[in-house]
C-alpha positions in Angstrom: 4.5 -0.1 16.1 1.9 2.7 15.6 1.0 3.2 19.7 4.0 4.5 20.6 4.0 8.2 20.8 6.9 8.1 18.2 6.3 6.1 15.5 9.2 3.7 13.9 8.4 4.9 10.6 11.3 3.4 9.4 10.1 -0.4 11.1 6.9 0.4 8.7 8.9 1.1 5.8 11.1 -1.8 6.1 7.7 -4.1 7.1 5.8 -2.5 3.5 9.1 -3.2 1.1 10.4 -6.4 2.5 8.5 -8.6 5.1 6.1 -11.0 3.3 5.0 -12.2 6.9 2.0 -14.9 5.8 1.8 -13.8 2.6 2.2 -16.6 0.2 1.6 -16.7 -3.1 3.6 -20.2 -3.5 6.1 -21.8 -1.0 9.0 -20.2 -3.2 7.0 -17.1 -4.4 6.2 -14.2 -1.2 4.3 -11.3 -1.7 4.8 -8.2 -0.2 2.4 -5.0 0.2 4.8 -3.3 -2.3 4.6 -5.5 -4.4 0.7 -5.2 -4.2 1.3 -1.7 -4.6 3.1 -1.8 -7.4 1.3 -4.7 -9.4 0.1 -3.6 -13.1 -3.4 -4.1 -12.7 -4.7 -2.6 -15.8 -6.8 -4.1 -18.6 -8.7 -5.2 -14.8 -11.7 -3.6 -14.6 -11.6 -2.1 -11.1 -8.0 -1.3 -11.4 -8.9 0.8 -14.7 -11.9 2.4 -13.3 -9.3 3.5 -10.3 -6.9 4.9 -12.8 -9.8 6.6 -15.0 -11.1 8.6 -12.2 -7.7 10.3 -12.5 -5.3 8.2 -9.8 -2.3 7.0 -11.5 -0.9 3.5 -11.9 1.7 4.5 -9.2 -1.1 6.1 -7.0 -0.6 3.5 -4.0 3.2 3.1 -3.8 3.6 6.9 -4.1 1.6 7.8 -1.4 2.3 5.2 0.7 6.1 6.2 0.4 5.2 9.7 1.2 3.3 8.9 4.4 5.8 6.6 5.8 9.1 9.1 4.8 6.9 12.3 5.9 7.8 13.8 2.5 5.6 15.2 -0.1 1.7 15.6 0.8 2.7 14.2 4.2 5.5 16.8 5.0 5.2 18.1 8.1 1.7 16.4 8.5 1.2 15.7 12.9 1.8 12.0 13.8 -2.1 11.1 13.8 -2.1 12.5 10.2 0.5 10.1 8.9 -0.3 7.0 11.4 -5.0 7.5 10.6 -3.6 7.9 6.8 -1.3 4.6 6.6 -3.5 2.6 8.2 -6.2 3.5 6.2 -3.9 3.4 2.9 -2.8 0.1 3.4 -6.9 -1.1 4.2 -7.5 0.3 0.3 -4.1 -0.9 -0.6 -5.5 -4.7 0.5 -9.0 -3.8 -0.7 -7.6 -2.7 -4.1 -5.6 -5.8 -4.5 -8.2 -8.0 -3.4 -10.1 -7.0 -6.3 -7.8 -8.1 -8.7 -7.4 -11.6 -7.1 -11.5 -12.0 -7.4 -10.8 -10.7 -11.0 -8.6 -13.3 -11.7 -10.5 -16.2 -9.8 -13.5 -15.5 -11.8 
């Protein structure tokens, strides 16, 4: 998906909103990364340190969006701007909502 020297950008999209893939919360219940991304995590400690430091609730979903339309901060950006900064998005995306499922084991 990310190799080729034209990304399918719209493959990604489609993968972020919709495709659960493994991801199951229950056998009826699927998650999705957009779903991670757009989780209200606060009253969480790490999510509310996040969003003290000044990133919005929305921070994740906003900017993930961007990257993968090529709109916003990400307008005009090369191809190994957008493809370095998804990849690593969705790595704090997953690290960000790992938190919260430690928070709520504990």
């Amino acid at each position: 998906l990310w190799r080729r020297s034209s990304p399918d950008y719209a493959k990604a999209k489609k993968i972020y909103r919709f495709w659960a893939g493994n991801s199951c919360k229950s056998p009826t219940s699927v998650r999705t990364l957009q779903g991670f991304a757009r989780a209200d995590l606060t009253g969480e400690s790490f999510a509310d340190k996040f969003i003290a430091g000044g990133f919005p609730a929305t921070f994740w979903d906003a900017v993930i969006l961007a990257a993968l339309d090529g709109t916003k901060e990400f307008a005009g950006a090369m191809r190994t701007k957008r493809v370095t900064s998804l990849k690593k998005l969705v790595v704090g995306l997953c690290n960000f909502y790992a938190s919260h499922e430690l928070e709520s084991a504990i």
